[in-house]
C-alpha positions in Angstrom: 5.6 -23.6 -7.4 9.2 -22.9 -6.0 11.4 -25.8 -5.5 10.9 -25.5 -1.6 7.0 -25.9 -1.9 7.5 -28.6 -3.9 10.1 -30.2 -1.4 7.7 -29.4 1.6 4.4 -30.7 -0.2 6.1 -34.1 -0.5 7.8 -34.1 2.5 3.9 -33.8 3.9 2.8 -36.7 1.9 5.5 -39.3 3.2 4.9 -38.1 6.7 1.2 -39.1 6.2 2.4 -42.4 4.3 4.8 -43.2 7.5 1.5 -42.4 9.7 -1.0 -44.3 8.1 0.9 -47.3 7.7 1.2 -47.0 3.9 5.5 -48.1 5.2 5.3 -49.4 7.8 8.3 -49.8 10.1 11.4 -51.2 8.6 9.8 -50.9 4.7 11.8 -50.4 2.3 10.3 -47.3 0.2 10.4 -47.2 -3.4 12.9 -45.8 -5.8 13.9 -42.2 -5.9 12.6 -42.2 -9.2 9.0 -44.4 -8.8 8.3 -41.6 -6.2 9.2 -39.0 -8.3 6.5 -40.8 -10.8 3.9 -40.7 -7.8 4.6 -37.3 -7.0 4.9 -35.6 -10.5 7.8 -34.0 -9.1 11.9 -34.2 -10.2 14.4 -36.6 -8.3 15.9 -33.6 -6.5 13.2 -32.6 -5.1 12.2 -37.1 -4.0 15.9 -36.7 -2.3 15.7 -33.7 -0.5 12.5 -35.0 1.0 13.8 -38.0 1.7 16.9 -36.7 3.1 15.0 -34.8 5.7 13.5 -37.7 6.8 16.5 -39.3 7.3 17.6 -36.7 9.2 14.8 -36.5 11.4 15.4 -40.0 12.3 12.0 -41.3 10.5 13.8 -43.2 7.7 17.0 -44.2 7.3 19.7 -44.9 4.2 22.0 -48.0 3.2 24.4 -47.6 0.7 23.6 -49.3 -2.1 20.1 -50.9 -0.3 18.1 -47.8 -0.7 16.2 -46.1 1.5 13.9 -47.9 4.9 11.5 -46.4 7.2 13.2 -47.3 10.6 11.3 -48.2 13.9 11.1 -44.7 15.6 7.5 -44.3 15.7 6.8 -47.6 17.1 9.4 -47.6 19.9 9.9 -43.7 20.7 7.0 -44.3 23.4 7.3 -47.8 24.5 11.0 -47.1 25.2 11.1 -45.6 28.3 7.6 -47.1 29.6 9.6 -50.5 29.2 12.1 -49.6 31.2 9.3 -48.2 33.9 7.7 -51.6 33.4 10.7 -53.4 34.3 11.2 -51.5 37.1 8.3 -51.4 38.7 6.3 -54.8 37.7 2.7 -53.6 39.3 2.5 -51.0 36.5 1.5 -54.2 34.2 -1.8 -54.1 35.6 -2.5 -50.1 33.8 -1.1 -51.6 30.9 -3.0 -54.2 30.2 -5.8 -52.4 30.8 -4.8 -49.6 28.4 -4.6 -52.2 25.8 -8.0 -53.8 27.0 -9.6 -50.0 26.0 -7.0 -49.6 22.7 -7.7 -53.3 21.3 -11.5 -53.3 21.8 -11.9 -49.9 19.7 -9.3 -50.9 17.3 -11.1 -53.8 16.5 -14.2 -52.0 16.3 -13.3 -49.8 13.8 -11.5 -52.3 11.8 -14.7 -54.2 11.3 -16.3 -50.6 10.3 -13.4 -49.5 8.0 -11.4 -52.2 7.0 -11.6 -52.7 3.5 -11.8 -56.6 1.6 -8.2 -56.6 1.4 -7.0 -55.9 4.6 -9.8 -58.3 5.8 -8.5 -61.0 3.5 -4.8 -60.2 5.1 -6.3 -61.1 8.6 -8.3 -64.2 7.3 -5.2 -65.1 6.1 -3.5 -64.5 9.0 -5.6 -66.7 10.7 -5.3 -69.9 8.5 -1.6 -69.2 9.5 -2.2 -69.1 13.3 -4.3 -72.5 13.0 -2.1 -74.3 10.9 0.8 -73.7 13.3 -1.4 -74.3 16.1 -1.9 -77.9 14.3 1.6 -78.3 13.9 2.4 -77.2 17.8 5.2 -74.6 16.5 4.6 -72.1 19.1 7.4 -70.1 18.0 5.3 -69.2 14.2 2.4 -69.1 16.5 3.0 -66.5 18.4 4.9 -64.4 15.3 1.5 -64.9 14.0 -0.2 -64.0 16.4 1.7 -60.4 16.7 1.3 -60.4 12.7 -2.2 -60.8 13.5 -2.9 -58.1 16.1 -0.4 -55.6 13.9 -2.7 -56.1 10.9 -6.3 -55.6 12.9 -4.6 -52.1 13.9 -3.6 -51.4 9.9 -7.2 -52.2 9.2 -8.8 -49.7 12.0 -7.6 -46.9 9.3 -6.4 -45.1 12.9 -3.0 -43.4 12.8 -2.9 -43.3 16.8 -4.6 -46.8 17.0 -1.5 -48.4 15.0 1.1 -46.8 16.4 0.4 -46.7 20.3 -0.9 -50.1 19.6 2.7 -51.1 18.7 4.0 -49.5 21.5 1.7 -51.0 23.9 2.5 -54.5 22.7 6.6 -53.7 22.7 6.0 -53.1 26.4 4.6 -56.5 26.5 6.7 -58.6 24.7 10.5 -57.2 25.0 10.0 -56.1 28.6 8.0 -58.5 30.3 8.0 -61.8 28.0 4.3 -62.3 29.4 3.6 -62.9 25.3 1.5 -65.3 23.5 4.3 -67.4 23.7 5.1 -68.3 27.2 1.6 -68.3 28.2 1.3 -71.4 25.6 4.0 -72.7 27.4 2.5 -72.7 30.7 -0.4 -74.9 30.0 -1.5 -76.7 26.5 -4.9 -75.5 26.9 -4.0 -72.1 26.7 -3.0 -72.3 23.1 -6.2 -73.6 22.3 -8.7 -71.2 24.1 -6.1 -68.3 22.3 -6.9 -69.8 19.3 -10.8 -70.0 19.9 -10.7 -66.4 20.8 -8.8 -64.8 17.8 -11.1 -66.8 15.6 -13.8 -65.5 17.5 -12.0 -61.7 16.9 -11.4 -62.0 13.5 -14.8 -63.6 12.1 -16.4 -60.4 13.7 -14.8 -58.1 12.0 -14.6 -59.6 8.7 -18.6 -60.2 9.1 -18.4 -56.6 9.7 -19.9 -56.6 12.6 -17.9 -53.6 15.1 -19.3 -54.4 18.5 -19.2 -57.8 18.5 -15.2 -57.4 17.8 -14.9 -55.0 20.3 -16.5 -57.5 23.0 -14.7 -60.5 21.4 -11.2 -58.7 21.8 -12.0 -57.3 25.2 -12.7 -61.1 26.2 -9.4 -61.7 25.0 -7.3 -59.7 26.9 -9.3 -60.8 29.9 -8.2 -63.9 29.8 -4.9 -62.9 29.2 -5.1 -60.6 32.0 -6.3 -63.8 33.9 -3.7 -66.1 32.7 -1.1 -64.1 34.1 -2.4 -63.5 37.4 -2.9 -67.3 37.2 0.6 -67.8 36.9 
């Protein structure tokens, strides 16, 4: 095969690393040299890969760092929604019920194709979200809590679930700050109920069980949904 193919054939196997989630956003990727290992290829051919990447936008360099998959993907959409968002506050109620529809389904299918080890990553997650709960840091709270939600979309083995759900949830937090966190702040019993509902979420999908997590997620955004109009 011509050096070209060869450069174009790995160039199509990052792009489907970047898309899956195999790096996921600010990654660092492995060494020119472990990926020319992985891909049977030479180092020439890992760096020209890699260096149209870069110049595509979808990873970038630092000297002397190596080489990171930057944050494109996830905010190239939220971007100028955000702005929208801010702009014209009534356009939170299509949002929230966008991510009503996108959460349910990519918890069902995270339940259906998750495999033990991405399960055990959001059982683990969840010890997290409970201990800091215990400890009232609502700060690690709702970092877990994001960390959680980012980690049911890995598992739903959905390119378009992971990524729109990333840019759903940037409209959320760095646009409107109606997070996790500030609805904890505005009553003590919210951070409980949250709590009882992502339990609820992710013991339905590590039993396996799809439409059960779909309906335990969709109950969660309702009372999100709720919360806020509460307030």
């Amino acid at each position: 095969m011509k050096t070209s193919g060869l450069v174009e054939g790995v160039l199509r196997q990052l792009e489907t690393a970047l898309l899956d989630g195999t790096y996921p956003a600010n990654a660092r990727l492995p060494s020119e040299r472990a990926l020319a290992e992985q891909y049977e290829v030479s180092r020439n051919t890992i760096r020209e890969a890699l260096q149209r990447l870069v110049a595509r936008g979808l990873l970038r360099s630092r000297r002397g760092a190596g080489v990171y998959v930057s944050d494109q993907l996830r905010t190239s959409t939220a971007s100028p929604w955000g702005q929208l968002v801010t702009d014209h506050p009534a356009v939170l109620a299509d949002v929230l019920e966008f991510r009503r529809v996108l959460e349910g389904a990519t918890a069902y299918y995270a339940a259906l194709r998750g495999s033990e080890e991405e399960h055990g990553q959001i059982r683990s997650l969840l010890n997290g979200l409970e201990q800091a709960r215990l400890g009232d840091d609502q700060a690690v709270e709702a970092s877990i809590d994001a960390r959680l939600h980012e980690a049911i979309a890995l598992a739903s083995h959905n390119s378009m679930f992971l990524h729109l759900h990333a840019s759903v949830l940037g409209i959320l937090r760095e646009h409107i700050t109606l997070n996790g966190s500030s609805l904890r702040a505005l009553d003590a019993e919210v951070s409980g109920q949250l709590l009882q509902q992502h339990r609820a979420i992710c013991q339905a999908i590590c039993a396996r069980r799809p439409e059960a997590a779909r309906t335990a997620m969709q109950a969660h955004i309702d009372y999100v949904v709720s919360r806020i109009e509460a307030g």
